[in-house]
C-alpha positions in Angstrom: 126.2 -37.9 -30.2 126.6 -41.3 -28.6 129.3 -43.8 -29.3 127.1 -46.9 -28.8 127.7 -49.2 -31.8 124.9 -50.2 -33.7 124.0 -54.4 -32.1 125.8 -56.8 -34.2 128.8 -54.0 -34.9 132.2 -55.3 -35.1 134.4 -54.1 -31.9 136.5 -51.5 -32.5 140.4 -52.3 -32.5 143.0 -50.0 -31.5 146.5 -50.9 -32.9 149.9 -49.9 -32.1 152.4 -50.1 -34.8 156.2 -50.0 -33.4 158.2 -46.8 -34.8 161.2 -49.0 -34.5 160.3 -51.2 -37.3 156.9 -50.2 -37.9 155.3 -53.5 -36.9 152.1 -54.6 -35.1 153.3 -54.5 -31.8 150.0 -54.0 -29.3 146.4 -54.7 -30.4 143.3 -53.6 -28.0 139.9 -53.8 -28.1 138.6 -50.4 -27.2 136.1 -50.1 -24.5 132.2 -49.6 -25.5 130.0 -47.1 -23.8 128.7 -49.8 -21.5 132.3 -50.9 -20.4 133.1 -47.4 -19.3 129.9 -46.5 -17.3 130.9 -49.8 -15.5 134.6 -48.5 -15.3 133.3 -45.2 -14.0 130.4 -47.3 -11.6 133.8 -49.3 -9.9 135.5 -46.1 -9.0 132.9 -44.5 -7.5 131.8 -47.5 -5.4 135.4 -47.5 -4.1 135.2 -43.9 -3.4 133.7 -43.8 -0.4 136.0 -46.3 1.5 139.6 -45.1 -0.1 138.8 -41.4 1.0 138.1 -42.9 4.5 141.5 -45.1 4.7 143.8 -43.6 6.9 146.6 -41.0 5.2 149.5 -43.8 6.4 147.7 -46.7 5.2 147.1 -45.0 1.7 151.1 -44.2 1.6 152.0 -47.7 2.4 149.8 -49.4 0.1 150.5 -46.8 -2.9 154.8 -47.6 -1.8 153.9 -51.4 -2.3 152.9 -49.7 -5.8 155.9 -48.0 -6.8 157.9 -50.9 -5.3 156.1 -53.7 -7.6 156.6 -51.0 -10.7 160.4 -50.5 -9.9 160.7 -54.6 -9.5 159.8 -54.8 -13.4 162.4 -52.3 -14.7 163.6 -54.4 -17.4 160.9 -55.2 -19.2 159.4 -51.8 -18.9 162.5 -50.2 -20.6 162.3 -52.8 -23.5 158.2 -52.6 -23.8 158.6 -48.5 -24.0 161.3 -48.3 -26.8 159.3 -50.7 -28.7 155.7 -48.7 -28.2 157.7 -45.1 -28.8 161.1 -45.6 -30.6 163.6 -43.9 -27.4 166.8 -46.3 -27.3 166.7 -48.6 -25.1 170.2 -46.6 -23.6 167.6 -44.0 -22.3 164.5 -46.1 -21.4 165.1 -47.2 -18.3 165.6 -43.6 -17.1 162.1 -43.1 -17.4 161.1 -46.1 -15.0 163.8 -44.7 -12.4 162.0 -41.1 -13.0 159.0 -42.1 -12.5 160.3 -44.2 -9.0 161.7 -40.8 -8.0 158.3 -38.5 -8.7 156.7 -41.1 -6.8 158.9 -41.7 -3.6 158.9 -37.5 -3.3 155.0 -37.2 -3.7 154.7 -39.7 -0.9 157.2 -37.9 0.9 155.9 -34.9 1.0 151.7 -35.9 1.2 151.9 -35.4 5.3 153.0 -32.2 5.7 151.2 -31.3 2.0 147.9 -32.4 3.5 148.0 -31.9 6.9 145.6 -29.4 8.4 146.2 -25.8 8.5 145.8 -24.1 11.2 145.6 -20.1 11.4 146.3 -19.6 15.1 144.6 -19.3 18.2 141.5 -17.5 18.7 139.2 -17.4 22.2 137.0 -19.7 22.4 137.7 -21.3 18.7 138.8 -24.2 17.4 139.0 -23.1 13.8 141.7 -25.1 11.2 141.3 -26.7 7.1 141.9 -29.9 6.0 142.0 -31.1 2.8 139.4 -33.1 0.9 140.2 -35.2 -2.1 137.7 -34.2 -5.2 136.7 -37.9 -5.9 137.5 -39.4 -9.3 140.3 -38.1 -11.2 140.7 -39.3 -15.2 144.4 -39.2 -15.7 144.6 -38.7 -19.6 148.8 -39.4 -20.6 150.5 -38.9 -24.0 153.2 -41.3 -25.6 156.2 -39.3 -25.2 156.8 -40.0 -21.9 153.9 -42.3 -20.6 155.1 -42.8 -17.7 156.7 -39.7 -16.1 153.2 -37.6 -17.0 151.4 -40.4 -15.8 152.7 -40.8 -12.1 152.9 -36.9 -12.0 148.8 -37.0 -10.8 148.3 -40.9 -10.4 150.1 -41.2 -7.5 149.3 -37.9 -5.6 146.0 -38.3 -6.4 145.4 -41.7 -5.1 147.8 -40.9 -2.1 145.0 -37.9 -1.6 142.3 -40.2 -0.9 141.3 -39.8 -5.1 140.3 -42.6 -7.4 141.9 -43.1 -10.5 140.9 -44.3 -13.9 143.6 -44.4 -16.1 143.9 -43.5 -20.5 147.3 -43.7 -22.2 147.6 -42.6 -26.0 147.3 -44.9 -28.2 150.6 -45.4 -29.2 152.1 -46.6 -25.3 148.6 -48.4 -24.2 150.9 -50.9 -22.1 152.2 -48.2 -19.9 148.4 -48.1 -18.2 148.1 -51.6 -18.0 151.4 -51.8 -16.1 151.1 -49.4 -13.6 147.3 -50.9 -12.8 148.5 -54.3 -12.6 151.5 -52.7 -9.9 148.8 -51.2 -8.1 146.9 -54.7 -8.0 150.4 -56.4 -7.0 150.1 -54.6 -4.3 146.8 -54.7 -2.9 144.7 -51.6 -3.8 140.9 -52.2 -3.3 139.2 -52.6 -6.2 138.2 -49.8 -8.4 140.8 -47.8 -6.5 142.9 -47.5 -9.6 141.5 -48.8 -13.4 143.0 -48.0 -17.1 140.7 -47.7 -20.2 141.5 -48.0 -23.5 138.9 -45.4 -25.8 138.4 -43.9 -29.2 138.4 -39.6 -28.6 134.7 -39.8 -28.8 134.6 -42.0 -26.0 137.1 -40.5 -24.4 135.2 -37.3 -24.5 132.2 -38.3 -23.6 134.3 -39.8 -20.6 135.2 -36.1 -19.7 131.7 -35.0 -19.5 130.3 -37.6 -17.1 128.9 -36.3 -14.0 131.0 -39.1 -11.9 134.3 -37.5 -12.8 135.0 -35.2 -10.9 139.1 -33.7 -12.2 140.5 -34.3 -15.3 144.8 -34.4 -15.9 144.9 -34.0 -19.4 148.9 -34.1 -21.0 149.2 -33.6 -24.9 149.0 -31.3 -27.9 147.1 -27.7 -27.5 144.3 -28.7 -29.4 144.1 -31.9 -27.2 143.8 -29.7 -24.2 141.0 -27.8 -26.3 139.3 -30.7 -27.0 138.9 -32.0 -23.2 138.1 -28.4 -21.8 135.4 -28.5 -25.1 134.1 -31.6 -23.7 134.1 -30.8 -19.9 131.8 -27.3 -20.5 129.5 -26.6 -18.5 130.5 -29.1 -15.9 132.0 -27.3 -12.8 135.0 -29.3 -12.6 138.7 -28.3 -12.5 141.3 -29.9 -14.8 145.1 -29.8 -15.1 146.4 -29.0 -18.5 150.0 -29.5 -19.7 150.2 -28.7 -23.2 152.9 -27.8 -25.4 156.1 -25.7 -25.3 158.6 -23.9 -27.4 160.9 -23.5 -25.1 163.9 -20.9 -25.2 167.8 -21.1 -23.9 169.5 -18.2 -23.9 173.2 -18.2 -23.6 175.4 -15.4 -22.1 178.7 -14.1 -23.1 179.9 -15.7 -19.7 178.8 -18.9 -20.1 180.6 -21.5 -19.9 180.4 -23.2 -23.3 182.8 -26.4 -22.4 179.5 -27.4 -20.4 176.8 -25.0 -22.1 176.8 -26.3 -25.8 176.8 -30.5 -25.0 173.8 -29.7 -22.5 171.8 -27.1 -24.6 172.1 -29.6 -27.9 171.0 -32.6 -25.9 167.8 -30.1 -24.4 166.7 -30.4 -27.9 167.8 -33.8 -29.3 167.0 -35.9 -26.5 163.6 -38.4 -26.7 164.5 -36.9 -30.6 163.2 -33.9 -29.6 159.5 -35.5 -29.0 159.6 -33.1 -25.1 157.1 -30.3 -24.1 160.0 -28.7 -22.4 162.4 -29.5 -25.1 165.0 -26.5 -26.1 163.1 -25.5 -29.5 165.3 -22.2 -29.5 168.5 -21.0 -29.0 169.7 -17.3 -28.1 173.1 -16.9 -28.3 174.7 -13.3 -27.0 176.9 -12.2 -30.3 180.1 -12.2 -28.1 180.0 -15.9 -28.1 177.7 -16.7 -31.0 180.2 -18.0 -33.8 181.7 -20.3 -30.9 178.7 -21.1 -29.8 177.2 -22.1 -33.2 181.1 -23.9 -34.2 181.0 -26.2 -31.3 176.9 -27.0 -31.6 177.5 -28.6 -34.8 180.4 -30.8 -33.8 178.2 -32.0 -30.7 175.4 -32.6 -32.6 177.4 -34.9 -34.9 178.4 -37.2 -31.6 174.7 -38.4 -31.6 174.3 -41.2 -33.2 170.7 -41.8 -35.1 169.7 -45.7 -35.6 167.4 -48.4 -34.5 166.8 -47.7 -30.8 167.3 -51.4 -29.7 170.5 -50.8 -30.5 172.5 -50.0 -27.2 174.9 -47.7 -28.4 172.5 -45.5 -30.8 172.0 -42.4 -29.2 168.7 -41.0 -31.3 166.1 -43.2 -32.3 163.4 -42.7 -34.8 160.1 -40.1 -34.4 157.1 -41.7 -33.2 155.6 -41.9 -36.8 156.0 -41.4 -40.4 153.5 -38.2 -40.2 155.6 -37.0 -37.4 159.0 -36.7 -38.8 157.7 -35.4 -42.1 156.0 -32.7 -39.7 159.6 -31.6 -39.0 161.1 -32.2 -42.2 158.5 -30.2 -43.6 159.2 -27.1 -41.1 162.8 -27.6 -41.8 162.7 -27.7 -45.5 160.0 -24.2 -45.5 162.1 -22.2 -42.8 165.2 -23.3 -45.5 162.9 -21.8 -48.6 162.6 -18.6 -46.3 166.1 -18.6 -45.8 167.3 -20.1 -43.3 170.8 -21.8 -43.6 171.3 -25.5 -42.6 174.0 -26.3 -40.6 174.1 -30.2 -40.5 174.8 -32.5 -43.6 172.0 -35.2 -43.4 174.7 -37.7 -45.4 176.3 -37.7 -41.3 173.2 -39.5 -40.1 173.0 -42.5 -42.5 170.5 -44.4 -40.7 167.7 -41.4 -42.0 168.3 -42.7 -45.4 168.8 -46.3 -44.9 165.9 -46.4 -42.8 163.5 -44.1 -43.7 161.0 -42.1 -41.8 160.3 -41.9 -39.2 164.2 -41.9 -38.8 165.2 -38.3 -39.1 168.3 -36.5 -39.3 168.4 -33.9 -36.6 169.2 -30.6 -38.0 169.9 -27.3 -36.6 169.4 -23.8 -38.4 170.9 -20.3 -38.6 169.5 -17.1 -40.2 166.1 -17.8 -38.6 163.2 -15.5 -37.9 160.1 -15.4 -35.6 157.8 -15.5 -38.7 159.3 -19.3 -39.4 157.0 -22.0 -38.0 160.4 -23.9 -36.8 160.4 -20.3 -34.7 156.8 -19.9 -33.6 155.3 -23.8 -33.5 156.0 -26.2 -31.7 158.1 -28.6 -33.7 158.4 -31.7 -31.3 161.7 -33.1 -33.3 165.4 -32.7 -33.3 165.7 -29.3 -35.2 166.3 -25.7 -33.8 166.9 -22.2 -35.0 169.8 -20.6 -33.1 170.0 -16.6 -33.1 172.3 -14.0 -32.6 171.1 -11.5 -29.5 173.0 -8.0 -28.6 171.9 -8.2 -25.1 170.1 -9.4 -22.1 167.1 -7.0 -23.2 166.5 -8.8 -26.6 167.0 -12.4 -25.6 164.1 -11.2 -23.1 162.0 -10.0 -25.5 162.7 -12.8 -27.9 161.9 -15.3 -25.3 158.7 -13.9 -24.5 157.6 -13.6 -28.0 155.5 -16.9 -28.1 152.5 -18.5 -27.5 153.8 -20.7 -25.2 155.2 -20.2 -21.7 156.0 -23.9 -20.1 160.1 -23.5 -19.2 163.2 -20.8 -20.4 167.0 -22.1 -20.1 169.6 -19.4 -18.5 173.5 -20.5 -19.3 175.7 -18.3 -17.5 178.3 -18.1 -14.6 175.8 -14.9 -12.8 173.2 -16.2 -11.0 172.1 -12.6 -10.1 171.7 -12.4 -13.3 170.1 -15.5 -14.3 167.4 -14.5 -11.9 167.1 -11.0 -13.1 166.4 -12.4 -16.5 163.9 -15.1 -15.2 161.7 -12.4 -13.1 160.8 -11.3 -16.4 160.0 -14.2 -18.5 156.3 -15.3 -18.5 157.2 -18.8 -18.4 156.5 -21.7 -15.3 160.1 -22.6 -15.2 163.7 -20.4 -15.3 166.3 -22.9 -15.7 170.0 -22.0 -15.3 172.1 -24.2 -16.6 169.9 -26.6 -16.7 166.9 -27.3 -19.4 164.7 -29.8 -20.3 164.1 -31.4 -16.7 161.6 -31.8 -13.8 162.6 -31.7 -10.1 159.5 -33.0 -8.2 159.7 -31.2 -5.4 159.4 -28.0 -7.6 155.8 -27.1 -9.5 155.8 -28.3 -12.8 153.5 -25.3 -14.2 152.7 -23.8 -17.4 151.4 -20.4 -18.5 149.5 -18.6 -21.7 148.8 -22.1 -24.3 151.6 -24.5 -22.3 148.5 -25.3 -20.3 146.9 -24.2 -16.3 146.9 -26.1 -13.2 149.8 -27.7 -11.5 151.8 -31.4 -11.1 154.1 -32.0 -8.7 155.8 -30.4 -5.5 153.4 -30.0 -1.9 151.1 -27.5 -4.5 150.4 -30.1 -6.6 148.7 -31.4 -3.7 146.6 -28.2 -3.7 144.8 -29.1 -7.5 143.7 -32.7 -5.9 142.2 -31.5 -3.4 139.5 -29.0 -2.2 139.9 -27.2 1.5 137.3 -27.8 3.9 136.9 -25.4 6.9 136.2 -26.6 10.3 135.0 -23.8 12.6 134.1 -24.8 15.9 132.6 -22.8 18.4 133.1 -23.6 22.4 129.6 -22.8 24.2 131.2 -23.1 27.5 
């Protein structure tokens, strides 16, 4: 069914309500039907010419990019903590992350997209180059608008893509400021566009024959939604979806560094992270020292108003988030499970309200909890006790989701052992809740398909072309 308002219809508003104080803080008109044909129409005019500008002249103009982005770094920070609620003590991470993504993609696009060639053969000259698919919609969550954005934005366009450009909602300013970096520093016109749309539109976006990929971050049923929309189209599409991601920690880990990291894997961005720790595996050698020095790190986190320099936590995104996780909280509690942190300790839950949440985590926890099984995208976990590397194994596998596992121990050997058989994209040891760039960022079963990041990332941008040349002479 078409989108096309009825002549005379009001236009449709999209409003962003801070989770800091839950004010008005963005209004924008969403785009009509007609707005993004001629949003679509742009980028494929400038097709053509980008995929024709030389490899170095794409580089240098998309580095003039990241360069004008980086110059704003302030305001960014303060912009993104008032869209999505992370303290303003964390924000300007994100800009410097997404800085860092950027300058390695760039780095690594000539050797990524250089030809291949498989070797002499008489009389042949036979190698593959890479093609860029066209026009790529770039479709980025609130949670961290930024760092999923430039994960395919910038490859793509250093590929010899287009770009048009959606942000949720709740961040649409993040979009807007990366175009206007790209326009700061010279990319043609239509080369790189944002769009602000309703999910009809947005879908109806997905199934137009002029788009050619699709880079969809966001909830399962998001992900269901687009590859919905995009059937029957041959078209690829990266999905990153959502995670429930494991730590297990072994009886020689070292618990001095293991615990502070572990806790912060789950209450950073309050928990709001696909590849947030959502549960913990401890082995039963160290489990009641383990679970004795979590709680006393989790009460060094300090919950407030994220404008606030010194508050560590800041609220959920919105009210219907946090009571999400409350809810979970409160029915793995009816099941059984036993709360380990007194709410009273994070005053600002109370005096503020939702979507401030007190982050809690639980013991006597089962898989048949939601808090165990779903993802819960806020600062809770269930911690359990394990008898062995075999169990934590199994444990860890026994989800839908597959997107990154956390290892904590002083055996690498082992570590890796372990990892070999997780079905997950990531094996962390001592480490969690982080991307390198020059590594694939990959997920497996309902964490999503496709690929960001590293020289493969490349690959999903692109299509090979063969070149096989015969010499008559």
């Amino acid at each position: 069914m078409s989108t096309i308002p009825a002549p005379g219809a009001p236009a449709e508003v999209q409003i962003t309500r801070s989770p800091v104080d839950g004010s008005v803080y963005v209004e924008r008109t969403l785009a009509t039907p007609a707005e993004l044909s001629a949003t679509l129409a742009r980028a494929t005019a400038a097709k053509r010419a980008w995929r024709m500008t030389p490899l170095a002249e794409r580089i240098a103009l998309v580095s003039r990019m990241v360069d004008a982005f980086a110059a704003r770094k302030d305001e960014l920070a303060i912009e993104l903590t008032w869209q999505m609620g992370r303290p303003i003590k964390w924000s300007p991470y994100e800009i410097n992350g997404f800085v860092d993504r950027a300058r390695t993609m760039i780095n690594l696009a000539p050797s990524a997209l250089a030809p291949i060639d498989p070797g002499p053969k008489e009389k042949f000259h036979r190698y593959i180059t890479r093609e860029p698919l066209g026009l790529v919609l770039v479709l980025s969550p609130w949670n961290y608008p930024y760092l999923t954005a430039v994960n395919a934005v910038v490859p793509a366009l250093v590929a010899g893509n287009v770009v048009v450009l959606k942000h949720s909602d709740q961040t649409p300013l993040c979009a807007e400021r990366i175009v206007e970096a790209g326009q700061a520093a010279g990319l043609p016109e239509g080369v790189l566009q944002f769009i602000h749309m309703s999910h009809p539109l947005t879908a109806e976006a997905v199934a137009d024959s002029r788009v050619d990929y699709v880079a969809f971050t966001g909830s399962v049923e998001g992900g269901r939604a687009v590859h919905k929309a995009a059937a029957g189209r041959f078209i690829a599409m990266g999905l990153e979806l959502g995670g429930k991601d494991p730590a297990y920690v072994r009886p020689d880990a070292d618990l001095a560094f293991t615990v502070p990291n572990v806790i912060e894997g789950n209450f950073f961005n309050s928990g709001q992270s696909c590849c947030a720790v959502e549960r913990i595996y401890v082995h039963a050698d160290v489990y009641d020292r383990f679970v004795e020095m979590a709680v006393a790190e989790a009460y060094g986190w300090t919950l407030g108003r994220p404008t606030d320099p010194s508050v560590t936590m800041g609220p959920l995104v919105r009210p219907r988030a946090a009571q999400l996780v409350a809810d979970r909280v409160a029915a793995a509690i009816a099941a059984g499970a036993t709360p380990l942190l007194d709410a009273a300790r994070f005053p600002a839950a109370g005096e503020l309200g939702l979507p401030y949440l007190a982050p809690q985590l639980l013991v006597n926890v089962d898989h048949d909890m939601a808090l165990m099984s779903e993802e819960t995208f806020g600062p809770a976990c269930g911690i359990i006790k394990v008898a062995s590397d075999a169990e934590a194994i199994a444990r860890m596998n026994d989800s839908q989701f597959g997107l990154t596992a956390s290892v904590w121990s002083a055996d690498e050997a082992a570590a890796v052992a372990i990892g070999d058989q997780l079905d997950t994209g990531t094996v962390f040891l001592n480490r969690c809740d982080y991307l390198d760039p020059s590594l694939a960022w990959v997920g497996v079963k309902n964490s999503g398909r496709g690929c960001t990041l590293s020289s493969v990332g490349y690959e999903q941008l692109t299509r090979p072309k063969s070149f096989h040349l015969r010499h008559t002479l």
